[in-house]
C-alpha positions as CSV (number, residue, x, y, z in Angstrom):
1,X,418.4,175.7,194.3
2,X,415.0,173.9,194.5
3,X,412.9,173.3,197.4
4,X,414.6,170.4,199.6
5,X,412.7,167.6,200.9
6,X,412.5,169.5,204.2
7,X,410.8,173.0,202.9
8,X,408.0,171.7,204.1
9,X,409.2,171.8,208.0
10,X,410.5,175.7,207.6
11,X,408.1,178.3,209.1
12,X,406.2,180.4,206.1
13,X,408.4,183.3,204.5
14,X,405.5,185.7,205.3
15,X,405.5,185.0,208.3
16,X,408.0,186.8,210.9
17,X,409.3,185.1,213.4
18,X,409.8,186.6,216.6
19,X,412.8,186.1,218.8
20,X,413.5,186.9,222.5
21,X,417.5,187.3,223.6
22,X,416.4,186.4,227.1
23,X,417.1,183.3,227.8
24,X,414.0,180.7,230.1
25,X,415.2,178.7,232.6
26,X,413.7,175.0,232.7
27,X,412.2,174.5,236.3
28,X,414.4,171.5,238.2
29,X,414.8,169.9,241.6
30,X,416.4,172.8,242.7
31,X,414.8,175.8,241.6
32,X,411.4,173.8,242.7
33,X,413.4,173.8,246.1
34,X,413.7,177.1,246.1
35,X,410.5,178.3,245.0
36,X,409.1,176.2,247.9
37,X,411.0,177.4,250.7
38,X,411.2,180.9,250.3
39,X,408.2,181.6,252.1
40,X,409.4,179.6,254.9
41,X,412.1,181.2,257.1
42,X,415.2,178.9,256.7
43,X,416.4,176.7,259.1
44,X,419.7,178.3,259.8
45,X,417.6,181.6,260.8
46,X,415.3,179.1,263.5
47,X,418.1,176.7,264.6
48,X,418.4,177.7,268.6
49,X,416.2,180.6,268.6
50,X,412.6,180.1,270.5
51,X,409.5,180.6,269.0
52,X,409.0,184.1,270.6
53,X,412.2,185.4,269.0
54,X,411.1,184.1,265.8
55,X,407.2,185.7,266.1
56,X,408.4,188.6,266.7
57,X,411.1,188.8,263.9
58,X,407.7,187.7,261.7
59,X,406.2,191.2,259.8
60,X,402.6,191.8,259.1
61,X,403.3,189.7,255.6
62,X,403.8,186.7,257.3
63,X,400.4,184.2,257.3
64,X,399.4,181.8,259.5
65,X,400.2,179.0,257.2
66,X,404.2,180.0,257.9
67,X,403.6,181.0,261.1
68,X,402.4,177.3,261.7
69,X,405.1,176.3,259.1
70,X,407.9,177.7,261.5
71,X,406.2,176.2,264.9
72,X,406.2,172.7,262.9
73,X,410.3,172.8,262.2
74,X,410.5,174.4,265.8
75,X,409.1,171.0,266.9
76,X,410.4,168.4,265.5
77,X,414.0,169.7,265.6
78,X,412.9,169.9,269.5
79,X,411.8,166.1,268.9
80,X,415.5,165.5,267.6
81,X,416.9,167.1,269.7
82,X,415.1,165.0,272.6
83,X,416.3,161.7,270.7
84,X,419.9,163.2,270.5
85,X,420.2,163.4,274.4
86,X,419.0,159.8,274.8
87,X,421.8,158.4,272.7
88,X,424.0,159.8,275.6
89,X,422.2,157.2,278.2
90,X,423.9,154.1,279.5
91,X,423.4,150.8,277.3
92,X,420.8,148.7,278.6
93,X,421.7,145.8,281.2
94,X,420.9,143.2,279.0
95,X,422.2,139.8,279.2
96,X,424.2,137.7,276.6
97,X,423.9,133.8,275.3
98,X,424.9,131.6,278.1
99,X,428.2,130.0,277.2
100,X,429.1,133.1,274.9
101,X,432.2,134.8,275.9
102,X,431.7,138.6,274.5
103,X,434.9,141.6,273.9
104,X,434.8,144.3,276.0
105,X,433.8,148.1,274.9
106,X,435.4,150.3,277.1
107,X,435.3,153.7,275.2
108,X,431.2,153.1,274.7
109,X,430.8,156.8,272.8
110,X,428.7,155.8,269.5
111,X,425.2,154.9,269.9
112,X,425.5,154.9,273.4
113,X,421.9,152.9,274.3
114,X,422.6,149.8,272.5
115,X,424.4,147.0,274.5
116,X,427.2,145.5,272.7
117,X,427.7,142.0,272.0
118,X,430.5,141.0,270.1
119,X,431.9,137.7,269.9
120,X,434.8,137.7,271.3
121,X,435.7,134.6,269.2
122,X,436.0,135.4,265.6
123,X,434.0,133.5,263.1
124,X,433.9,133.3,259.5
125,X,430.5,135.3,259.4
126,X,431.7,137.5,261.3
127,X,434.7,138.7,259.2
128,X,432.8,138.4,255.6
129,X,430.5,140.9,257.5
130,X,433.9,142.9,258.5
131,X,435.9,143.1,254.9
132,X,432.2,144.1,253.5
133,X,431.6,147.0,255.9
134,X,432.8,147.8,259.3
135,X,429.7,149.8,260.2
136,X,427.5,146.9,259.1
137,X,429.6,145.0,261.4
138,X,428.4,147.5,264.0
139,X,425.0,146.9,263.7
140,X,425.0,143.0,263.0
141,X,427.7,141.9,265.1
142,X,427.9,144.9,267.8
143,X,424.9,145.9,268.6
144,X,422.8,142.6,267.0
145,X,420.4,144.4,265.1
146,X,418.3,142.5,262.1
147,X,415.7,143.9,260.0
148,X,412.1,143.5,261.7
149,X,410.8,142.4,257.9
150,X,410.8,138.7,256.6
151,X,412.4,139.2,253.6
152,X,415.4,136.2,254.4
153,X,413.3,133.4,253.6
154,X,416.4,131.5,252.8
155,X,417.2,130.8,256.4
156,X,414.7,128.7,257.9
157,X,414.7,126.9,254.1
158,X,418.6,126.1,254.6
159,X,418.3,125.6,258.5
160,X,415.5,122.8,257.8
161,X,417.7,121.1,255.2
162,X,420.8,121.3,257.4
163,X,418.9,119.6,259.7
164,X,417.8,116.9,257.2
165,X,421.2,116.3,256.0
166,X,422.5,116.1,260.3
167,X,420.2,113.8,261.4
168,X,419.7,111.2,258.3
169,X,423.8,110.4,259.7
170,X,423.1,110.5,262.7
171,X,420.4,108.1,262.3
172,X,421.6,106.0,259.8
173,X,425.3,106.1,261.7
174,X,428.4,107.7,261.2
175,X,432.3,107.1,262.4
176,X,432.6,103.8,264.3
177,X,429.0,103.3,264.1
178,X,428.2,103.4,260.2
179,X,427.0,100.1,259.2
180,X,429.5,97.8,257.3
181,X,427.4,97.2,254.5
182,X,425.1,99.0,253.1
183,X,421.9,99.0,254.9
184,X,418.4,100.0,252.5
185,X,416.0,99.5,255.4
186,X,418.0,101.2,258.0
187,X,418.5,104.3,255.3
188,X,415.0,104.3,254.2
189,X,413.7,104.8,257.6
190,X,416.3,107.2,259.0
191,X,415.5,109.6,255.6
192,X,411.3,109.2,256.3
193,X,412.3,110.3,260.3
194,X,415.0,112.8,259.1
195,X,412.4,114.4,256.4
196,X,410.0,114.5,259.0
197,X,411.8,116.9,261.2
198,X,413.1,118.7,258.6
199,X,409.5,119.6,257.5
200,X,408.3,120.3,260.8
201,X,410.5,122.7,261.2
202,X,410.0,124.4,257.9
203,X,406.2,124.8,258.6
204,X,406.8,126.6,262.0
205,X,409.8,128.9,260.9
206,X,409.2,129.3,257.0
207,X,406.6,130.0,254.8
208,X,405.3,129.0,251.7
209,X,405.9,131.4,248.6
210,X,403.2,132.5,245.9
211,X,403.2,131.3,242.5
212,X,405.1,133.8,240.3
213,X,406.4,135.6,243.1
214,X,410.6,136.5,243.2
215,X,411.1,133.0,245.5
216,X,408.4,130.7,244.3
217,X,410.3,128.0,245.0
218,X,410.0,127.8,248.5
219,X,407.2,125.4,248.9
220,X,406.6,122.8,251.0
221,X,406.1,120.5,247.9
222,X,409.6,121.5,245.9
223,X,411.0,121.0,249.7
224,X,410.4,117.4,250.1
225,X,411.5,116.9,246.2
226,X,414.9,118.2,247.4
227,X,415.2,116.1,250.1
228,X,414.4,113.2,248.1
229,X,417.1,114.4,245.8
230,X,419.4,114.6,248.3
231,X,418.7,111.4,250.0
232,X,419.2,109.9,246.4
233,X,422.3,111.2,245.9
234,X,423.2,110.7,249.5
235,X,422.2,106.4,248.8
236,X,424.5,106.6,246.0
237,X,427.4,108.0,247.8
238,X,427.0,105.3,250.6
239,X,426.8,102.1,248.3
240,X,429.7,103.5,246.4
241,X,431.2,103.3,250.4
242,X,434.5,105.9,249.5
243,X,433.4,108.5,251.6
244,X,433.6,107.5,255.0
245,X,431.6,110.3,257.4
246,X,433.7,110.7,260.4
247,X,432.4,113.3,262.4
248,X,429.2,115.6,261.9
249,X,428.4,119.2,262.8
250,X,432.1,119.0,264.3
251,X,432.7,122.6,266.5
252,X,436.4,123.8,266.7
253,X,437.9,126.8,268.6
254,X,441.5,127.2,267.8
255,X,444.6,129.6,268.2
256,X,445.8,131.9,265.9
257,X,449.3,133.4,266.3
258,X,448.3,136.6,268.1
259,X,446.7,134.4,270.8
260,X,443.0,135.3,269.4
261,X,440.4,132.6,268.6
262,X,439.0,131.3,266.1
263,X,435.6,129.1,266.3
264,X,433.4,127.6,263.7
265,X,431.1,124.0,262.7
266,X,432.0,122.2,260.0
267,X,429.3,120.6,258.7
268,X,431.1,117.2,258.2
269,X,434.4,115.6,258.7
270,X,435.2,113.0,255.6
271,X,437.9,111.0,255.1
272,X,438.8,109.8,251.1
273,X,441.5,107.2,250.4
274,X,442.8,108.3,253.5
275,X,442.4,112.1,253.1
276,X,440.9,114.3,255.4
277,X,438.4,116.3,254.3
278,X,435.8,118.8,255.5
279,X,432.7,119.1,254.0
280,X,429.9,121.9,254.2
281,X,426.0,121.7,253.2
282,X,424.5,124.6,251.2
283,X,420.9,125.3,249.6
284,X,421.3,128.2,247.2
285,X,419.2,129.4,243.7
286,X,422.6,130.2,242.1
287,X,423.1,127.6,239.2
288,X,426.6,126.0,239.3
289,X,428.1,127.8,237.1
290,X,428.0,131.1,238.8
291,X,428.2,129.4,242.4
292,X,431.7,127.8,241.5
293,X,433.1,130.8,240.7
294,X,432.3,132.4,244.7
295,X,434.3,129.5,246.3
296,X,437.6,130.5,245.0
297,X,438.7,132.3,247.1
298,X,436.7,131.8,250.1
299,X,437.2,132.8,253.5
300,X,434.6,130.1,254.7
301,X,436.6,127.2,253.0
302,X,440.3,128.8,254.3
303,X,438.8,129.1,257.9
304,X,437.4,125.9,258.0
305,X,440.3,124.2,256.9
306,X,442.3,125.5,259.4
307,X,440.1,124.7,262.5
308,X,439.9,121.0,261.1
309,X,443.5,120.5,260.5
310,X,444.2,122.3,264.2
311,X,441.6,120.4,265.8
312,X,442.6,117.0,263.9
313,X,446.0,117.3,264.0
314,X,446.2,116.4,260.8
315,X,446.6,117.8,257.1
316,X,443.7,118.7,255.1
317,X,442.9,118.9,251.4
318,X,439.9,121.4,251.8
319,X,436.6,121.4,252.0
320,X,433.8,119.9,249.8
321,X,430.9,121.9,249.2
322,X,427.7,120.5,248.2
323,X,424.6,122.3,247.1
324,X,421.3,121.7,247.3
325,X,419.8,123.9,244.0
326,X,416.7,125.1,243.2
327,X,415.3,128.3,240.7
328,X,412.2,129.9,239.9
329,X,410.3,128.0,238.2
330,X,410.0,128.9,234.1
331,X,407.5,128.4,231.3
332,X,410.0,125.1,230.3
333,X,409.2,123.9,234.0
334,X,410.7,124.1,237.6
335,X,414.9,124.6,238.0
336,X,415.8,122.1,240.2
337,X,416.4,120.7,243.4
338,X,419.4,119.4,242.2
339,X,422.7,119.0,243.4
340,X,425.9,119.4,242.6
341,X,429.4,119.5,244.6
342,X,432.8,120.9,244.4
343,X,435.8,119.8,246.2
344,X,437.9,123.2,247.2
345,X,441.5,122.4,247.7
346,X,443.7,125.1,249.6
347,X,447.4,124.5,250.4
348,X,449.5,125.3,253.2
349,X,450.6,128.8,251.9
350,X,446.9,130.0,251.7
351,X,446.5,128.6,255.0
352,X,449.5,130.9,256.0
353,X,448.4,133.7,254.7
354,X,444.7,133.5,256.0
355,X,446.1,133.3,259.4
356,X,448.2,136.8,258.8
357,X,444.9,138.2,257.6
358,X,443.0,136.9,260.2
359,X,445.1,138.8,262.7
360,X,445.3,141.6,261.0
361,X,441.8,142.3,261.0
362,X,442.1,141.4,264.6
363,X,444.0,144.4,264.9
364,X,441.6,146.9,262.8
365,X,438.7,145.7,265.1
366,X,440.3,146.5,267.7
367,X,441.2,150.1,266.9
368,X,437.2,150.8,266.0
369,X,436.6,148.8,269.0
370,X,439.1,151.4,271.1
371,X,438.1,154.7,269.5
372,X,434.1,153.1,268.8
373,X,434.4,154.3,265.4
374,X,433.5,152.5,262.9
375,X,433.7,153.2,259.0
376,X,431.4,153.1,255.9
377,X,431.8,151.6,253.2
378,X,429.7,153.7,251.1
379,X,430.8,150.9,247.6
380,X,428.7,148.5,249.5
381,X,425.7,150.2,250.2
382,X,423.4,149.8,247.6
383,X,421.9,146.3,248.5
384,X,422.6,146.6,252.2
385,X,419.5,146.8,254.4
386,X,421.3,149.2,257.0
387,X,421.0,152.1,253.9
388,X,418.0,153.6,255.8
389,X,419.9,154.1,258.5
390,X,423.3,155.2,257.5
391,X,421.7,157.8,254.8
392,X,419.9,159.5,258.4
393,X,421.9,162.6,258.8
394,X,422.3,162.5,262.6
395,X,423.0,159.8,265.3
396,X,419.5,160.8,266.2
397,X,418.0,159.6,263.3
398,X,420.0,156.8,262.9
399,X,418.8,155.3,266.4
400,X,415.5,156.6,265.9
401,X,415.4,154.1,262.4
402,X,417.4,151.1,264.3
403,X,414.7,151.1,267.4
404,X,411.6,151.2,265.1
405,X,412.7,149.2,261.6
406,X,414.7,146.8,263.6
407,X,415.2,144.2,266.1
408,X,418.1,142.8,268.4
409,X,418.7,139.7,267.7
410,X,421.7,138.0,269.7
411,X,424.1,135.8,267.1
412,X,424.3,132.4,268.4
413,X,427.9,131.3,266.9
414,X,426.3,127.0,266.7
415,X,423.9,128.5,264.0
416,X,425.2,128.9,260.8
417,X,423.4,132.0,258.4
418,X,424.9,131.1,255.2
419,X,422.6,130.2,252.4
């Protein structure tokens, strides 16, 4: 047979090529490991011994770079150690929200320095927070800790258009006081006033995003261009006159059938050829599409609903959602502000069985609440910002992390943290 087109790649026939049966390892993570460590003594050999016993276990072979090797694990598992015994000290007398009626921890064993306070009043943030991750629910809504970094820009930008959206009704009028007709002047002004505030309070709390960066559209600029949208779409709502705005920022507390509460603000209280609905304000940078499809089903719009028909007395379709959009901006131009509703009907057997649920997890948080255990869930952990702290392999560490990454911050159950 004739040379093949691959001859070329075949070592030279005079040439012998020499084999070895031996077989080399590649070095990896672990034999790197080991390579590294075995001219330290191991833990396991140190772990409750002094440094004496371990000097004098040392031969002639052992330097002074292991010798200070071994007094440099010897002291920081004495460091541990220290923080271990603190997380056996009383929680710190601190003082909840006035008003704020808190559940009581008797069995305090976890994390013992951090004072709890839990609403005792169940909220829809609350349980999301719960059916995501009950040790999450630990830190945010036990012990109040939030990340020390600014990286939830979102919130001051959806508190300051929350508070556009409260006080252009309340200025313009709402319930018995909305104007019979239609009134530009009195609209006009109330928006200018409402906008105003709104911006104020964006310039103390928020801050303005770089050009190109993840969130570049919150600017002060593409803010007041969404609450002109909204205000345009809020004028065309009120000419139409088929809304009628009965109630705003309307706070219920209502009974559940295990004799728990339940508390929450709907953002409005609507009423449409005679049908009560309640209706909830949201800025997000998820285009419609993709928003519609969290609503369904939504703990949010099932809680609410039941609070306003309790509280009302009366039934209710759902809840109308309406979004205030904006995206990063693209070589095509800016995405948004625009905005878009959905009207979320729920029906009285969803309404049933949201109230079973609701007690039910009643009932799980009050076993972790007995035995002060609360569990991972390790499927949600990838995007939480409590990883640092639940990867720490002791309650040590894990305190050490919360103390100096994060910061208490008490939940006041008037302020919504939805985007």
């Amino acid at each position: 047979m004739g040379d093949s087109i691959f001859s070329k790649y075949r070592p030279p026939t005079n040439k012998k090529v020499e084999t070895k049966d031996e077989v080399v390892a590649t070095p990896n993570i672990i034999s790197k490991y080991m390579e590294k460590s075995s001219d330290v003594t191991p833990k396991e050999e140190i772990r409750g011994k002094g440094i004496s016993e371990v000097t004098e276990a040392a031969t002639e072979e052992v330097t002074e770079k292991v010798k200070n090797k071994i007094q440099e694990i010897l002291q920081k598992q004495a460091g541990i150690f220290d923080k271990l015994k603190k997380t056996s000290e009383a929680p710190k007398d601190v003082s909840g929200l006035k008003g704020v009626e808190y559940e009581d921890h008797p069995n305090i064993r976890f994390m013992k320095q951090f004072p709890r306070h839990e609403l005792k009043y169940k909220d829809h943030s609350g349980i999301i927070i719960a059916k995501g991750c009950l040790r999450k629910y630990f830190y945010r809504e036990v012990i109040n800790q939030v990340t020390q970094e600014n990286n939830v820009i979102f919130l001051p930008w959806g508190t300051a258009y929350h508070m556009y959206r409260e006080r252009l009704s309340e200025l313009y009028g709402y319930g018995d006081n909305t104007p019979k007709t239609y009134d530009e002047e009195k609209a006009k002004e109330a928006h200018k006033q409402a906008a105003r505030e709104a911006t104020a309070y964006w310039h103390e709390h928020g801050e303005d995003q770089k050009v190109g960066s993840k969130w570049d559209w919150y600017t002060t600029e593409r803010f007041y261009s969404s609450l002109v949208k909204a205000f345009e779409h809020w004028v065309a709502e009120r000419k139409l006159g088929m809304v009628k705005v009965l109630t705003i920022e309307q706070y219920f507390n209502v009974q559940i059938k295990d004799g728990r509460f339940v508390q929450g603000r709907t953002d409005e209280i609507v009423e449409i050829k005679d049908e009560l609905w309640g209706r909830d304000f949201k800025s997000t940078g998820k285009p419609q599409a993709w928003f519609k499809n969290q609503l369904q089903p939504n703990n949010q719009v099932r809680t609410y609903s039941f609070g306003t028909a309790r509280l009302s007395g009366r039934p209710v379709r759902g809840i109308i959602i309406q979004a205030l959009y904006n995206g990063k901006s693209t070589k095509q131009g800016p995405k948004g502000p625009e905005v878009y509703e959905e009207l979320i009907e729920v029906t009285d057997y969803e309404l049933e069985m949201w109230e079973e649920e609701q007690v039910q997890w009643n009932r799980i948080l009050d076993l972790c609440r007995e035995e002060d255990v609360w569990p991972q869930n390790e499927t949600q952990c990838a995007w939480c910002e409590y990883n640092i702290v639940c990867r720490k392999g002791s309650e040590a560490a894990m305190v050490y992390t919360l103390e100096n990454k994060f910061r208490q911050r008490l939940r006041d159950p008037a302020r919504t943290e939805d985007e």
